[in-house]
Steps between C-alpha positions, in 0.01 A plus 500: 500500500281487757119363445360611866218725342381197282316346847237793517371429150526160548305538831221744294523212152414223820198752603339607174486108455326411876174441428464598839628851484290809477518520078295192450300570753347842303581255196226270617266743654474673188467171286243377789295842447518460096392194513224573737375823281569213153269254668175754592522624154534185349200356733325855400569484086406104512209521707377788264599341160328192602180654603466667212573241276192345646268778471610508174463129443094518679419807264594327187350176603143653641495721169556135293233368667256764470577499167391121475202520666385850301474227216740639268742199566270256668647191575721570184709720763901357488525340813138502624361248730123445493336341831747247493560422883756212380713798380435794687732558850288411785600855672342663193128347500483554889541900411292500197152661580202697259617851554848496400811293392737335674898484510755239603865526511625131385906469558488122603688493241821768514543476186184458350317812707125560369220763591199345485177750454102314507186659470145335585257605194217282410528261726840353357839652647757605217837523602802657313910446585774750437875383499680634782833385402654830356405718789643218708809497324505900475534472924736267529717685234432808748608350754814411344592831471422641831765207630722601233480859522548453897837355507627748228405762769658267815817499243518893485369560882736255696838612367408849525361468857833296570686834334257760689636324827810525447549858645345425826688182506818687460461773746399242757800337404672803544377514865556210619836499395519798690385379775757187480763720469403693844460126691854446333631819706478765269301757673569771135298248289202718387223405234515876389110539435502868558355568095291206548110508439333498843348098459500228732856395397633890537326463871715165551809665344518834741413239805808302419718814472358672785550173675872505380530847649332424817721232541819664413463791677432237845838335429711775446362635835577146667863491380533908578400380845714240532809644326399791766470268796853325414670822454417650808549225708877506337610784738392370842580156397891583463515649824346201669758277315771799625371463853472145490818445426617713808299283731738323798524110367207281659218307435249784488790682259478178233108501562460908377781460255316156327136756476688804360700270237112299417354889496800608259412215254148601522611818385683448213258211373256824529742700292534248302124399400473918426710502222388196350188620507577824373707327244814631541711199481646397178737201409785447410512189344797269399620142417512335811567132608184373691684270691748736672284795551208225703792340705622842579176658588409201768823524657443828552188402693692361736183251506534139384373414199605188270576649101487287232562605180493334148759554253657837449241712460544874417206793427497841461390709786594728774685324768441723738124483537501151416748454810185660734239300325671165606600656864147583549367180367766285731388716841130475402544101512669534805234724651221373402551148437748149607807343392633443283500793264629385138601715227524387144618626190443349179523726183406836568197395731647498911180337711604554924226238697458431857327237700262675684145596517484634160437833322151607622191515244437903572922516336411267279220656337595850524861495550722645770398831691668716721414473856273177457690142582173299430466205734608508836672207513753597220677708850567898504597743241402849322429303176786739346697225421297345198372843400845649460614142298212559269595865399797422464474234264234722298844752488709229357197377233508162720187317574402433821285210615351369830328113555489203785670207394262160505675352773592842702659773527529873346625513135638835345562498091725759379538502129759711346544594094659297211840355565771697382811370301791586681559706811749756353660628844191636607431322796804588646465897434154491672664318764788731567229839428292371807830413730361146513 
């Protein structure tokens, strides 16, 4: 059974946790704005509570005093003071004067808070204390409550700003998978946000496809021109090979005859890039033995080349195309770089290096393109060579890769699929299908 799709939801499990991704971002804006809108309440409610508490505390404390002084209580008052200075908060007598009494807020003490109230009257100053403590205890028991009643609102607000994210979060998933997909070389890969509601991420959405389509339609018009160019240049090119070969023997002769043959590689190589690119090519794969089908292909070359391969190692492919790939990947080293070229095969992975110049860093970070050789000192070419070697191994589900080895030198990877068991006679059908 196979458990391929089990890496996307891994992938989105591995983003919903990132504290960095977009979710917890919203997650925390919306906890940072809660808590903002919990604090200037809180501040508000306290501030309030607490000033009121005192008014309430300097009402009940001028009222006691009054109420001393009228006579009724007289110095019999509970917790009257009587121009005793020993007793009496300095803060107080500075405020007492003839017209009217005086308060003072004493919370020295936190818990012990007292509001003092004095009144001059007959030349004495009476003075009368009112506990504090239970409006004191009343705010902080407030207060509480605000803290408390904030995170119960953080607990229901954060998970479902996390969940209100999620949409967003999944169509720009959606997109840039999309647009991963199209870097990857599928040019159908749409987001489809045609019903979509006309937001930001609908705006991004119809870019990317219309991006896609842009794209698309400039490729298909490259490879219609250059299937075009190849085919028409078929015709002519056969009767230059016709008349070539009519030419009296001479140097000139072997001169016009060496052009026509380079032009007639050209050619196909065009012919051949076309239907890659218009993906026409399928393979036909089969057991093969590494080992034989590599020795083969550089003797083919005609180039020299020095194969060493490990064990007996046998994958399933198509020989034919991997028979080009290693052709193309032995003349390349030739071209471009300095003996000696080595091949090696070991598994199902065949790596061909040179001891030249090295792979050049445009090919290195963008891989091979037609018509573009990179450096000049890695000699003359179309840049066909790699670029046919690469489609060809996307045909046979091979991968292809391209690095400088630390001491020199151009290094081509080709990895092929699993091993198979045994070979089954297949090789040697393929071989006798092609004539090889």
């Amino acid at each position: 059974m196979s458990t391929r799709p089990a890496a996307p939801r891994r992938t989105n499990l591995l983003s919903a946790l990132d504290p960095r991704s977009l979710r917890w971002k919203i997650a925390a804006l919306a906890a940072a704005a809660s808590c903002a809108v919990a604090v200037s309440v809180g501040v508000l409610v306290h501030t309030t509570t607490y000033e009121w508490s005192l008014n309430t505390g300097r009402t009940e404390a001028v009222q006691a005093v009054l109420h001393a002084a009228s006579g009724i209580g007289g110095q019999d008052a509970p917790d009257a003071v009587i121009d005793d200075p020993a007793a009496l908060p300095p803060e107080l007598l500075r405020q007492v004067t003839p017209r009217e009494p005086a308060t003072w807020y004493d919370d020295t003490k936190p818990d012990e808070p007292w509001m003092w109230a004095a009144v001059r009257t007959g030349g004495r100053v009476l003075a009368v204390k009112i506990d504090m403590g239970a409006e004191r205890r009343s705010l902080q028991a407030l207060d509480r409550h605000i803290v408390m009643a904030t995170l119960a609102v953080l607990a229901i607000v954060v998970p479902l700003a996390a969940l209100a994210a999620e949409l967003p979060n999944r169509r720009l998933r959606r997109v840039a998978g999309t647009a991963r997909r199209i870097a990857g070389g599928d040019l159908d890969a749409r987001t489809g946000a045609g019903g979509r509601p006309r937001d930001e991420i609908g705006e991004i959405s119809a870019a990317v496809d219309s991006m896609a389509s842009a794209l698309q339609e400039r490729l298909l018009a490259e490879q219609r021109f250059t299937a075009d160019v190849a085919h028409e240049l078929r015709t002519p090119l056969m009767g230059l090979v016709t008349s070539a070969e009519l030419l009296p023997e001479g140097e000139v002769t072997e001169l016009v005859r060496d052009r026509v043959a380079v032009l007639r590689a050209l050619v196909e190589d065009l012919l051949e890039i076309s239907r890659l690119d218009a993906g026409a090519e399928r393979a036909d794969h089969v057991p093969v033995p590494l080992g034989e089908v590599v020795r083969e292909s550089v003797r083919r070359t005609g180039l020299a080349a020095r194969v060493e391969v490990t064990g007996h190692p046998v994958a399933d492919t198509d020989p034919r195309r991997l028979d080009r790939i290693i052709a193309n990947l032995v003349a390349n080293a030739h071209r471009h770089g300095r003996p000696p070229v080595e091949v090696g095969v070991r598994g199902t992975t065949i790596v061909v290096r040179d001891h030249g110049p090295g792979f050049h860093g445009t090919l290195l970070a963008e891989g091979p393109r037609r018509f573009r050789t990179g450096a000049e000192e890695r000699g003359r070419g179309h840049g066909l060579g790699l670029t046919i070697a690469l489609g060809q191994a996307r045909v046979i589900g091979a991968d292809l890769g391209f690095a400088n080895a630390p001491d020199g030198g151009a290094v081509a990877t080709v990895r092929l699929g699993a091993e198979p068991r045994s070979i089954h006679g297949g090789y040697t059908a393929a071989r006798q299908s092609s004539g090889r």
